[in-house]
C-alpha positions as CSV (number, residue, x, y, z in Angstrom):
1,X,-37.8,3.5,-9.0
2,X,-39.5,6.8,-9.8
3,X,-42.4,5.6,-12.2
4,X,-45.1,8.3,-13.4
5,X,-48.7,7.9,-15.3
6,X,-49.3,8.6,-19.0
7,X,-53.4,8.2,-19.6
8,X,-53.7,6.7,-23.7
9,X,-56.8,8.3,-23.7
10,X,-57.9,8.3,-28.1
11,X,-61.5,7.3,-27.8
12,X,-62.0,6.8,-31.2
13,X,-58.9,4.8,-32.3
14,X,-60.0,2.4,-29.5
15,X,-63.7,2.0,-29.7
16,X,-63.7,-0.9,-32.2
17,X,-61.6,-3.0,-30.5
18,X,-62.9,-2.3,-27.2
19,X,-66.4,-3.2,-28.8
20,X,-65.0,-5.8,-30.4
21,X,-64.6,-7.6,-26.6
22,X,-67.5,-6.7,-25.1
23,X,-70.6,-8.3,-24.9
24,X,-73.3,-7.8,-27.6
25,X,-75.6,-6.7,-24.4
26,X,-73.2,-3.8,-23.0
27,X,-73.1,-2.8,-27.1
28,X,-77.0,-3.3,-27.2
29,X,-77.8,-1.0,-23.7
30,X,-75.0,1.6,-25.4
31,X,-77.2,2.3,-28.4
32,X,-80.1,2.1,-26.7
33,X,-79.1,5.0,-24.0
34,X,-78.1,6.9,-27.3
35,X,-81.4,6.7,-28.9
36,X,-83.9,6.4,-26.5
37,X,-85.8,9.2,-24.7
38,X,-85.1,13.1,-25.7
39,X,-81.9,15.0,-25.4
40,X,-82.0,17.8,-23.6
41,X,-79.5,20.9,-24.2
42,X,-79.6,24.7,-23.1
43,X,-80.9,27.3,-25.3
44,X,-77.5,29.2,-25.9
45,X,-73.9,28.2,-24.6
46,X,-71.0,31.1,-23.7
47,X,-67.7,30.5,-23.9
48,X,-64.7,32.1,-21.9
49,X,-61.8,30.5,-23.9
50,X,-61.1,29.4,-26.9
51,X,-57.6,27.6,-28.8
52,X,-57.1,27.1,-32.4
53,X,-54.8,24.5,-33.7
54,X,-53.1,23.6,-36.7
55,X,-52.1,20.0,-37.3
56,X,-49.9,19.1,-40.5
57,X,-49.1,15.2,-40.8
58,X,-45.8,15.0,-43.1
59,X,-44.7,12.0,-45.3
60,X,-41.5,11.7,-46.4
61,X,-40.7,15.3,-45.2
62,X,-43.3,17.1,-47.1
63,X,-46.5,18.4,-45.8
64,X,-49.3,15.3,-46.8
65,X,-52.4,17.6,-44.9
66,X,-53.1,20.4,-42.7
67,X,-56.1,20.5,-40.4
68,X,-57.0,23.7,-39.0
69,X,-59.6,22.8,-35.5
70,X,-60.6,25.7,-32.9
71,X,-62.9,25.0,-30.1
72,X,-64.0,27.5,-27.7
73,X,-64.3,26.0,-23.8
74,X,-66.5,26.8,-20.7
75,X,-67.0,24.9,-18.0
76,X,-70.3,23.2,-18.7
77,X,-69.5,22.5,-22.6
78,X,-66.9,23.0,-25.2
79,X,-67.9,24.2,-29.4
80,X,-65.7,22.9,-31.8
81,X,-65.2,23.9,-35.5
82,X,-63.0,21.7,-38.0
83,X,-64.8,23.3,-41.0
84,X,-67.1,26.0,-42.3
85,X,-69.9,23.7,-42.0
86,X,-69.6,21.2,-39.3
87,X,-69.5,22.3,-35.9
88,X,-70.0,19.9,-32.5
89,X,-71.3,20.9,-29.1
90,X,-70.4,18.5,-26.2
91,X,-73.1,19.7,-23.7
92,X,-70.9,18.0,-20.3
93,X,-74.2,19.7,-18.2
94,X,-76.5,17.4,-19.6
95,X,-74.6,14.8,-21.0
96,X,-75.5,15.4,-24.9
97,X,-73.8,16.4,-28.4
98,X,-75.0,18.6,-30.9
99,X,-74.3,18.3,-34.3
100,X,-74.2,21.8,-36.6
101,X,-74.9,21.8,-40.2
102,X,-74.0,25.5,-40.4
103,X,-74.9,25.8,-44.3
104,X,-78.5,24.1,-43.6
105,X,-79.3,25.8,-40.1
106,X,-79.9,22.3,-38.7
107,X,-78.6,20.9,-35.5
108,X,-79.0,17.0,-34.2
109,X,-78.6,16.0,-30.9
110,X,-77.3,12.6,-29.0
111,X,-77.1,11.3,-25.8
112,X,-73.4,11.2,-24.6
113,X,-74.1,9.2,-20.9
114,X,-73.2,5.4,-22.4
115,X,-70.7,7.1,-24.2
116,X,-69.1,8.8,-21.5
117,X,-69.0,5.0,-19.6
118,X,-67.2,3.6,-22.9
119,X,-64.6,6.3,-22.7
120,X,-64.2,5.8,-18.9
121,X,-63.5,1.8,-19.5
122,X,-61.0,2.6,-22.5
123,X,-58.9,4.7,-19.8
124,X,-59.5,2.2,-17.3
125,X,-58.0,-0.7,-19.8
126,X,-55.5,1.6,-21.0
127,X,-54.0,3.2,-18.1
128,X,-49.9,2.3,-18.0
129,X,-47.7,2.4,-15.4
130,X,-44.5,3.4,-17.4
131,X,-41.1,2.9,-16.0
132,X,-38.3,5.3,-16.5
133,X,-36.1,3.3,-19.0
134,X,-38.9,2.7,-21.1
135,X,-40.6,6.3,-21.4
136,X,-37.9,9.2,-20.5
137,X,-38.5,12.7,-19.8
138,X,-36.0,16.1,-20.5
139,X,-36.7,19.5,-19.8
140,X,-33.9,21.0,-22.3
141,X,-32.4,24.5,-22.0
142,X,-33.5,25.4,-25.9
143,X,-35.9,27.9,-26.1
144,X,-38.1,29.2,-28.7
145,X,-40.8,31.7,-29.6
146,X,-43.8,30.6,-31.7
147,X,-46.2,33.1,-32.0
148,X,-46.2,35.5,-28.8
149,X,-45.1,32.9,-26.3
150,X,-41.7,32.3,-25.0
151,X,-41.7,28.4,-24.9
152,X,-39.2,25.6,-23.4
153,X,-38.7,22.4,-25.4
154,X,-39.4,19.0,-23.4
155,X,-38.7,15.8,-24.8
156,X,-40.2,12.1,-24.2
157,X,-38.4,9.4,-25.7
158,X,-39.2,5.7,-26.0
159,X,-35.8,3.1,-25.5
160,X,-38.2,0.5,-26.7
161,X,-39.7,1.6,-30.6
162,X,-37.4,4.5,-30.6
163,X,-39.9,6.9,-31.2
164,X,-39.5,10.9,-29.7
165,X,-42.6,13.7,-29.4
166,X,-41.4,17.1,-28.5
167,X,-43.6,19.7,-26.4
168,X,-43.0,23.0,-26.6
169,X,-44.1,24.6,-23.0
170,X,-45.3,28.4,-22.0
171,X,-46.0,29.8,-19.2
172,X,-46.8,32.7,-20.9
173,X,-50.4,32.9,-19.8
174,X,-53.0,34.9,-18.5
175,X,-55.0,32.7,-17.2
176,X,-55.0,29.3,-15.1
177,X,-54.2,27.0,-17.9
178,X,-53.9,24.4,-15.1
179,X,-57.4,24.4,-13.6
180,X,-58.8,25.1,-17.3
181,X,-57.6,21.3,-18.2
182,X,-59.1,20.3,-14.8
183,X,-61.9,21.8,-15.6
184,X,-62.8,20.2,-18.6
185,X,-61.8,16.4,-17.1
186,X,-64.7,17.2,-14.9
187,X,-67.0,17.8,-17.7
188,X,-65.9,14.6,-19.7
189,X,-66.4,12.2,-16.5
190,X,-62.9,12.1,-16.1
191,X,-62.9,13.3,-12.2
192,X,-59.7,15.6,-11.8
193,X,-57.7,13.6,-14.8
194,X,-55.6,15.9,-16.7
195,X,-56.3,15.9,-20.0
196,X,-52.5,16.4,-21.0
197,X,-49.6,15.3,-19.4
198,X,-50.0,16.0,-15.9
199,X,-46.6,16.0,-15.2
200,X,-46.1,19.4,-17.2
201,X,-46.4,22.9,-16.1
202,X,-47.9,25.1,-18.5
203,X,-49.8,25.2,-22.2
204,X,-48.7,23.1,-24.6
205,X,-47.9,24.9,-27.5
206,X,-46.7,23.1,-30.2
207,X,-46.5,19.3,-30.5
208,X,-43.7,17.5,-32.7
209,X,-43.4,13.5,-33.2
210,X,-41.4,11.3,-34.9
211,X,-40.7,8.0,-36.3
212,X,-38.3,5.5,-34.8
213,X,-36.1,6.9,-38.2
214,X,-36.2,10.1,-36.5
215,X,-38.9,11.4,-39.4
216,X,-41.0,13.9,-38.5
217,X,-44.9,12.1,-38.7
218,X,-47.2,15.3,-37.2
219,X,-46.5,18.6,-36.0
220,X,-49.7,20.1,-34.3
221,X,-49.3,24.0,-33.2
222,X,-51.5,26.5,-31.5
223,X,-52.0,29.9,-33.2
224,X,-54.3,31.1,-30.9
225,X,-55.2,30.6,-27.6
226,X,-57.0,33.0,-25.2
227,X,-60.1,34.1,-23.1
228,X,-63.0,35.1,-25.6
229,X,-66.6,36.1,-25.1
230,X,-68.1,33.4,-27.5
231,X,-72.0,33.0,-27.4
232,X,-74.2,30.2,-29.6
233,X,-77.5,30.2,-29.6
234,X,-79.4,27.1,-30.2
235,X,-82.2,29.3,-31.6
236,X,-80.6,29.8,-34.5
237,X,-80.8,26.1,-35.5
238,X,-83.9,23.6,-36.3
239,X,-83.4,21.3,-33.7
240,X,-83.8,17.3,-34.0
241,X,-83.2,14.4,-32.1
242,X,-80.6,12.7,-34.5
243,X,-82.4,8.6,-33.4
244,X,-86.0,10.2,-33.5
245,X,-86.3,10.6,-30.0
């Protein structure tokens, strides 16, 4: 029976309860990896690509809220923005984050190494082997253009809660989109796991999911995505050592 891989990989949803099972020593040596010792991180970071979402989450049919997130991506780190003044550096190179207070010029770092090891146990607990008649998978023949690219809708369906998500696929790209996701897997500690499904061919462009009622719950869409020339220097920023390290 053909059988395929789908990685439920949502760190943060998961943490708690992940904590919540482990042992107050593994929680312990976790904190401790984070505080202790200084953080190091590279005096400026350049970026060759960069993607900006929008995500809208709808209630009821109405839009509740719209998030607007762009993070520019190299192969050592990635920079992401979700407002003027918060910005977040995962350094994969040297196994930190930075935290940007834009408005005050102050940056914090952390140690990301335990953290890295947590994520890598919540895929390892949460890796699925789904059979076909529980997940299913159509390539459709609708097509449709959002923004400049020409994009083929895909469908997953779930027999079981009834729920659908809908991908709309391009291959209208200048650039390995394929080896980009690899890429950043590597960084993460994820070894050559895709980061999306690996299954599809191409950049995701916009994602739709709904309810088992067939309600529409979030739509998240890409409005830009691209190589750039993207440089941020640290120097810019007072430095600390967010546990005092």
């Amino acid at each position: 029976m053909k059988k395929f891989n789908l990685i439920l990989f949502i760190f943060l949803a998961t943490f708690g309860q992940l904590s919540a099972q482990d042992d107050d020593d593994g929680i312990s040596a976790m904190m401790q990896s984070m505080m202790g010792g200084n953080v190091e991180i590279e005096d400026s970071y350049a970026f060759d690509y960069m993607v900006t979402t929008i995500m809208k989450e709808y209630k009821k049919g109405k839009v509740k809220s719209s998030q607007q997130m762009s993070t520019f991506l190299s192969d050592e780190a990635t920079y992401t923005t979700m407002s003027e003044d918060s910005h977040m550096v995962h350094d994969f190179k040297n196994e930190s984050a930075i935290m940007i207070d834009v408005k005050k010029n102050t940056a914090m770092t952390m140690s990301t190494k335990m953290m890295k090891k947590m994520m890598n146990k919540v895929i390892d607990k949460y890796e699925v082997e789904i059979e076909d008649e529980t997940v299913t998978h159509e390539v459709t023949d609708e097509t449709r253009k959002i923004g400049d690219y020409n994009c083929i809708k895909h469908i997953f369906s779930n027999t079981e809660s009834n729920e659908k998500m809908h991908l709309w696929i391009t291959k209208d790209l200048d650039f390995d989109f394929q080896q980009l996701k690899e890429d950043l897997a590597e960084g993460m500690g994820f070894g050559n796991l895709a980061i999306t499904f690996p299954m599809l061919e191409g950049a995701v462009i916009e994602t739709e999911m709904f309810d088992k009622k067939g309600q529409k719950k979030y739509v998240t869409t890409v409005v830009e995505l691209g190589k750039t020339n993207k440089t941020l220097s640290m120097s810019d920023y007072k430095v600390t050592n967010m546990f005092g390290g």
